[in-house]
Each structure stands twice: as structure tokens, then as C-alpha cells.
MIKOLGU-991217 format. One line per 8 residues: number of its first residue (from 1); their letters; for each residue x, y, z of N, C-alpha, C. Coordinates in steps of 0.02 Angstrom, whole numbers, plus 50000, padded with zeros to 5 digits. Example, Ala and Ser with C-alpha at 12.3 -4.5 7.8 and 13.67 -1.06 7.14 Angstrom:
BEGIN
1) as) 50660 49716 50390 50615 49775 50390 50660 49835 50390  50642 49888 50354 50684 49947 50357 50645 50002 50394 $
% end
This chain:
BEGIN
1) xxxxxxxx) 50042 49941 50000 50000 50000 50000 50045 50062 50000  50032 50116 49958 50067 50160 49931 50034 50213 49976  50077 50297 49960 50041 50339 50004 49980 50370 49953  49995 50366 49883 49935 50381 49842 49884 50349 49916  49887 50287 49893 49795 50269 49928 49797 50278 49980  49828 50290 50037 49826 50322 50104 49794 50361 50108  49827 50418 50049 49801 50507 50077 49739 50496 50025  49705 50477 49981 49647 50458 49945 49603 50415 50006 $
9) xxxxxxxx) 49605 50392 50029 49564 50352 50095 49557 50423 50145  49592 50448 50188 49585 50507 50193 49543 50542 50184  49569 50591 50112 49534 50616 50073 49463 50614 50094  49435 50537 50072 49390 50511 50064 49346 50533 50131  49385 50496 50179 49361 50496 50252 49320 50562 50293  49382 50628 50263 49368 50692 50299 49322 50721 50251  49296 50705 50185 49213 50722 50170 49164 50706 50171  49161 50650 50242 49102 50651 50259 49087 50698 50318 $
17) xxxxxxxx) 49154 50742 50352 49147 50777 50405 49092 50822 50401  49085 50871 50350 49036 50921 50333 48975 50920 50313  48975 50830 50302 48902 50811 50307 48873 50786 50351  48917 50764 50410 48893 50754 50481 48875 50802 50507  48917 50857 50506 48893 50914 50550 48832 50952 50533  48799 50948 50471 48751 50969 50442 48695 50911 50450  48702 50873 50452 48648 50824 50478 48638 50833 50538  48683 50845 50576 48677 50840 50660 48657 50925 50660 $
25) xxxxxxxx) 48680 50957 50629 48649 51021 50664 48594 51056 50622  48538 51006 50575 48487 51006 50550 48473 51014 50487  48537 51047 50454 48545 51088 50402 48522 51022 50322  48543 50980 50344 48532 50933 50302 48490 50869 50318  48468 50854 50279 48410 50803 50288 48421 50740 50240  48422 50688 50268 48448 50633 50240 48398 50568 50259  48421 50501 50216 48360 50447 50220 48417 50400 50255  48387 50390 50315 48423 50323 50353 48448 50257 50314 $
33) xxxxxxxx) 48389 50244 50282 48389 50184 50255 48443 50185 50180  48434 50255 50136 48473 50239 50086 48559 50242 50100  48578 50297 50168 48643 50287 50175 48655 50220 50210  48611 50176 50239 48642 50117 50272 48634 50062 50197  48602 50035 50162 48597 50011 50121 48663 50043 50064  48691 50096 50053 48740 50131 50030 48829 50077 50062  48795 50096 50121 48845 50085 50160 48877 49992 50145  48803 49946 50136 48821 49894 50132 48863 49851 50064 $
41) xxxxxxxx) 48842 49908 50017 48872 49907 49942 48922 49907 49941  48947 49954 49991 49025 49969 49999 49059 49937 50018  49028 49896 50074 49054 49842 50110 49062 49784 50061  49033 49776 50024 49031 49693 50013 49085 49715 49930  49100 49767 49924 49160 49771 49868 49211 49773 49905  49228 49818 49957 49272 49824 50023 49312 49717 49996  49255 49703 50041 49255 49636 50061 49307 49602 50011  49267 49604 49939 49290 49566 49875 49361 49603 49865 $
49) xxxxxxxx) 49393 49648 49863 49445 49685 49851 49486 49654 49921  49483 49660 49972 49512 49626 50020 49537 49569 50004  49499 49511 49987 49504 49454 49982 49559 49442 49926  49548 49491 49880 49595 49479 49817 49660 49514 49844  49669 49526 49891 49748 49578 49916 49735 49626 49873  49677 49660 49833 49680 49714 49794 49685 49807 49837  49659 49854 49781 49666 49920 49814 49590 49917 49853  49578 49896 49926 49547 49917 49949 49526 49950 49993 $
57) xxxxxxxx) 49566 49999 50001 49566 50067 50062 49523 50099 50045  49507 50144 49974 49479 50179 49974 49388 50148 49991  49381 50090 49954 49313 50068 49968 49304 50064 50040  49348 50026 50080 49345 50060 50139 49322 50103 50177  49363 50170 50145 49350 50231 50202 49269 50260 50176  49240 50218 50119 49179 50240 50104 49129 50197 50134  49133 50147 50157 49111 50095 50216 49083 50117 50268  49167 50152 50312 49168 50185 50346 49114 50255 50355 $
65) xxxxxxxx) 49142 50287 50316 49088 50371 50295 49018 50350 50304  48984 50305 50245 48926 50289 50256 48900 50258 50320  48944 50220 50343 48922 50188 50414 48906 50256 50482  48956 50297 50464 48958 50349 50524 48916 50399 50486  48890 50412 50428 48838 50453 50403 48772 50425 50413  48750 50368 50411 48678 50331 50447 48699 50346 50507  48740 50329 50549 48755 50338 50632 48697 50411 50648  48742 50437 50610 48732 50535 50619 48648 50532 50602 $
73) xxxxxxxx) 48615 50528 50544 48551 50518 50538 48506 50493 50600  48520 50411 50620 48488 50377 50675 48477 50422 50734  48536 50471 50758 48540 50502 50809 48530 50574 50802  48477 50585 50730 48443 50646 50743 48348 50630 50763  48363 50557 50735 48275 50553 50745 48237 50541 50690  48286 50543 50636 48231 50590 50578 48198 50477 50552  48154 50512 50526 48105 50444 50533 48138 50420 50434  48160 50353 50444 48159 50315 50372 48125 50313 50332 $
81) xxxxxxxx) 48102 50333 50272 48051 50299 50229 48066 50249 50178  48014 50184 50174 48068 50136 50123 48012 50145 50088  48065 50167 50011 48030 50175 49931 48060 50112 49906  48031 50125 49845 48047 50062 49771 48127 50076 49782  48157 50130 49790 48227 50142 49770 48272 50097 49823  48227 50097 49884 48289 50037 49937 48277 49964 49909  48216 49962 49898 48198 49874 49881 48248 49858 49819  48289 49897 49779 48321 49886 49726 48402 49892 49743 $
89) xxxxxxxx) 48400 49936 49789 48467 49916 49800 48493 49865 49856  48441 49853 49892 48418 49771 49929 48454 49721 49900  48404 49721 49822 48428 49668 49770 48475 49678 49732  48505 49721 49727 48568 49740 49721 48642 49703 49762  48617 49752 49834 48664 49691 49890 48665 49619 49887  48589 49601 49884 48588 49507 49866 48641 49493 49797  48616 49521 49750 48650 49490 49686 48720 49484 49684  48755 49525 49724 48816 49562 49709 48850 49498 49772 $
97) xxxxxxxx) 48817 49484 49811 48852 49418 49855 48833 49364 49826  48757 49360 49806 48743 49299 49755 48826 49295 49683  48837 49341 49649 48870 49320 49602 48933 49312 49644  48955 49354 49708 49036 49314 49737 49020 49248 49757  48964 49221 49777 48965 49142 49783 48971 49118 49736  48934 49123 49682 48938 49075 49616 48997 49096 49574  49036 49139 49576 49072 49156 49524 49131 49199 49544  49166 49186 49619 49210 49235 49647 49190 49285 49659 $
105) xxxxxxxx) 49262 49321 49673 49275 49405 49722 49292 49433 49659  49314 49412 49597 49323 49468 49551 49279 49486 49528  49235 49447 49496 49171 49461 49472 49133 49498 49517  49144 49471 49565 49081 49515 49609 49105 49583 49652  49160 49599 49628 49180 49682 49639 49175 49708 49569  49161 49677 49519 49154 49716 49458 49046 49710 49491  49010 49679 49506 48941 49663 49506 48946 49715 49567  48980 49722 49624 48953 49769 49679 48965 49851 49654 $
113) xxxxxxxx) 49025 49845 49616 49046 49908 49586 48982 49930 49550  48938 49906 49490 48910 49922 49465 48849 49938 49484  48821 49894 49540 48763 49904 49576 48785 49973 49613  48849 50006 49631 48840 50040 49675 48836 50114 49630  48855 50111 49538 48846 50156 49521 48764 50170 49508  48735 50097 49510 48674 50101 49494 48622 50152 49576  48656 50129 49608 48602 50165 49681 48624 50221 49684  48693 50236 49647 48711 50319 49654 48673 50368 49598 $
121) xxxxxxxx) 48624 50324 49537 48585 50361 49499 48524 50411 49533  48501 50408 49581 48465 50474 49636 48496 50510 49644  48561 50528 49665 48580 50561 49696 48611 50622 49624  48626 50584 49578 48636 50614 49503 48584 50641 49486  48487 50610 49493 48465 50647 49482 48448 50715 49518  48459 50701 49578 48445 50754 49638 48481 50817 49637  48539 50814 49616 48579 50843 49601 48589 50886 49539  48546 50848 49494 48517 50895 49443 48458 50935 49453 $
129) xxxxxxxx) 48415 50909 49447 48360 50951 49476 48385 51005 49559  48441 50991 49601 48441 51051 49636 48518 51082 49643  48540 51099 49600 48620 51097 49595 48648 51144 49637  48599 51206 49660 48615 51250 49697 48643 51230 49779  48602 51181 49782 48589 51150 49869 48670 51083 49859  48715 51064 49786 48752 51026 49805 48822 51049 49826  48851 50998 49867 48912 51017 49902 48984 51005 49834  48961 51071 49792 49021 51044 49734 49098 51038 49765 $
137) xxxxxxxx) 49106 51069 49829 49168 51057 49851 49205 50993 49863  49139 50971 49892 49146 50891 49924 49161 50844 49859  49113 50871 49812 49124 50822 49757 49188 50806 49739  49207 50892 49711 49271 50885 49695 49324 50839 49720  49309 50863 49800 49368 50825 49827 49353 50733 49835  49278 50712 49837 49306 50635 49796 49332 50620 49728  49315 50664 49678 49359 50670 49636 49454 50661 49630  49463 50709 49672 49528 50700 49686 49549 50628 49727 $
145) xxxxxxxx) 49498 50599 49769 49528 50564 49819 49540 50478 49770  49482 50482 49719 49474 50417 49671 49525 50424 49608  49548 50486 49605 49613 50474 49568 49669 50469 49601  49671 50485 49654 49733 50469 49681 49732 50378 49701  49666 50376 49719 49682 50282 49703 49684 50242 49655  49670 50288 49602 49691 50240 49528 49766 50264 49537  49795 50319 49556 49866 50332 49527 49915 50270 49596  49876 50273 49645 49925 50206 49675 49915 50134 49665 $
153) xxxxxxxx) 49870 50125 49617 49865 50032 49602 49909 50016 49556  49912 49970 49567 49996 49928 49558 50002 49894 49471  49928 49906 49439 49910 49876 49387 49842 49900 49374  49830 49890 49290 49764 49868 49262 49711 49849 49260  49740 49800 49342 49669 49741 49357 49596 49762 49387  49567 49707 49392 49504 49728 49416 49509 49751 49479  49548 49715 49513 49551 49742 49609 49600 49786 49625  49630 49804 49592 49662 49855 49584 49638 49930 49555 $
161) xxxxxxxx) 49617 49939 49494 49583 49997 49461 49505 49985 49452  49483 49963 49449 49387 49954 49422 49358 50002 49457  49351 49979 49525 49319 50018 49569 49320 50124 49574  49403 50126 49611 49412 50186 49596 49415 50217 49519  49421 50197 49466 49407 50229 49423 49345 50217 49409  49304 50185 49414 49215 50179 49407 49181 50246 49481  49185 50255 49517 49182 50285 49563 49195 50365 49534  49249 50369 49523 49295 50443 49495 49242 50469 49458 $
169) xxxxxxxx) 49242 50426 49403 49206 50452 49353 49121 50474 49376  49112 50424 49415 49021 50458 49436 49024 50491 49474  49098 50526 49507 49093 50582 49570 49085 50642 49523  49165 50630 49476 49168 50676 49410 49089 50684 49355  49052 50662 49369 49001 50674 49327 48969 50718 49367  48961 50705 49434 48909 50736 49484 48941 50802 49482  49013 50818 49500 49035 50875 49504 49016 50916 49456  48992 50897 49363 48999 50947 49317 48922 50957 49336 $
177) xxxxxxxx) 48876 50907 49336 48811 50924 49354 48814 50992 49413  48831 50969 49456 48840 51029 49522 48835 51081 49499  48897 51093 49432 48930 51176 49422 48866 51205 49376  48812 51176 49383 48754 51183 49316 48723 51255 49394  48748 51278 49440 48729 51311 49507 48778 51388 49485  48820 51382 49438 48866 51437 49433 48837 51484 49349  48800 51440 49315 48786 51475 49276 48723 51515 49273  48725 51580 49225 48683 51641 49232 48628 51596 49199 $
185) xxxxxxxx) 48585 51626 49258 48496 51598 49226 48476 51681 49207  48443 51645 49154 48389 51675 49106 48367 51734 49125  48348 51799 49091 48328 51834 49105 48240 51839 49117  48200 51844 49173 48143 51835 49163 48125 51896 49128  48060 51901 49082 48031 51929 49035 47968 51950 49048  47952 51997 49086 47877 52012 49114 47842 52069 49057  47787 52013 49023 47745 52062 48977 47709 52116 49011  47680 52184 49015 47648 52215 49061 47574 52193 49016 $
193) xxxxx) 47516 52220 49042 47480 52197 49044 47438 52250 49036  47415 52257 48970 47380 52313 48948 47304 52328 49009  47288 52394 49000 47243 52393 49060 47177 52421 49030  47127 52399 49048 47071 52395 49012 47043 52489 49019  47020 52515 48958 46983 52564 48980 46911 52555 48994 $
% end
């Protein structure tokens, strides 16, 4: 393990700080259920990357984050609601251990990887529709933290690069969405309104 993925785990780690403190001090409002279900995605690639001696710190410290980001939720009160969107990434978690039984830990960090870009599609749309309210800072900086773990894997491979560069790229997507908050909106156009004699 290189210091690339050290300070990328890191990285990783200290942006969930500013979303704890905003959960805990009201500012933000979050679903119990989708960061713990988040959380378990992470885990079970964590897991498969482990097993292979691959790069798995960074999945890790996102384990981690999500685990202590539901923590932070549980211990404001705020009440769960389960939609269609948890029951899918439910089956998501099943499949993604279903295919490491039948078919290994490689396959099934390429199957958890993908499920986890799949449960991160809300948050892409959410983020579009409110770009003003996203933390483009934060983004950025997983941005930075998932290239710095592609720049310390040792190789090509799946347990080595898949993950953090699959990751990068959907942080890097979210970030350009975000900056859609910096550009000039439209001028509104108010017809007056002729007045009757």
C-alpha cells in the first residue's frame, strides 16, 4: 500500500465531516435507510477487494463514511422511509454476494461496483434538479481522492483499478452536474399587461 491510497482514503474519510455536521445540526436532511443500504454496497466490494489483496482502502474509508453518516442520521430522529429505490438496492446487495458465491470476488467487485453506480443514479438525479443546494466542494474532493487511488494501484486489474476509476468518474460526473449552480439563469421577461379602459 502506497501513500497515493493512504492520503485518497483520507481524502475520502474527511468528506464526510461536513456532512455530519450538517445532519447533526439540522441543516441537512437525509434517508436512514438509503445511506445504510449505501453503506452495505461498499462493504461487500470492500470485502471482495480485500480478499483479492487488491486496492481496497479507498472502498473502505467509504464503508466507513457511510456507516458513520447513517450513525449521524439515527441520532437525529429523523424517521426512514422505504421507497421502490431501497427494495432495489436490497437486490442489488443480494446479487452482488449471490454472484461472489457462484462466480468469485472478482466478478463480484466488478457486480458490487456496478450496483453501487446504479444506487448512486438518485443522487445524480437530485443533484440535477437542485444543483444550487450541492456540496460541489465535496464532490470535487472525491474526485481528487478516486484518482489518487487509481494513481496508486499497482496495475490494470480489476482489484486494483475498476472500482476507483468507476467511482471517479460518477463523482466527476456529479461535480459537472453541480457547476450547472454557477451559471447565469435566464433573464425573466415580464409582459405588462395592457389595462382595460
Amino acid at each position: 500500500m502506497n501513500a497515493f491510497i493512504v492520503i485518497s482514503a483520507a481524502i475520502a474519510i474527511l468528506c464526510y465531516i461536513p456532512l455530519c455536521r450538517n445532519i447533526y445540526s439540522g441543516i441537512a436532511k437525509q434517508n436512514l435507510l438509503t445511506w445504510a443500504l449505501w453503506c452495505s454496497l461498499d462493504a461487500v466490494v470492500a470485502a471482495t477487494l480485500i480478499t483479492q489483496r487488491g486496492n481496497f482502502l479507498l472502498a473502505v474509508a467509504y464503508t466507513v463514511g457511510s456507516g458513520v453518516t447513517a450513525v449521524f442520521i439515527l441520532r437525529t430522529g429523523d424517521h426512514a422511509s422505504w421507497t421502490w429505490f431501497h427494495t432495489m438496492v436490497v437486490g442489488l446487495v443480494i446479487a452482488s454476494m449471490a454472484v461472489w458465491y457462484f462466480s468469485g470476488s472478482r466478478m463480484a467487485t466488478i457486480a458490487g461496483t456496478t450496483a453501487m453506480l446504479i444506487a448512486g443514479m438518485p443522487q445524480l438525479v437530485d443533484v440535477w434538479k437542485r444543483p444550487k443546494e450541492s456540496p460541489t466542494l465535496i464532490y470535487s474532493a472525491y474526485v481528487v481522492a478516486n484518482c489518487l487511488a487509481v494513481a496508486g494501484g499497482r496495475d490494470w486489474s480489476v482489484e486494483e483499478r475498476f472500482y476507483p476509476v468507476s467511482a471517479g468518474v460518477f463523482c466527476l460526473l456529479i461535480t459537472v452536474v453541480s457547476l450547472r449552480k454557477f451559471l447565469p439563469q435566464p433573464a425573466q421577461i415580464t409582459i405588462p399587461r395592457e389595462s382595460s379602459s
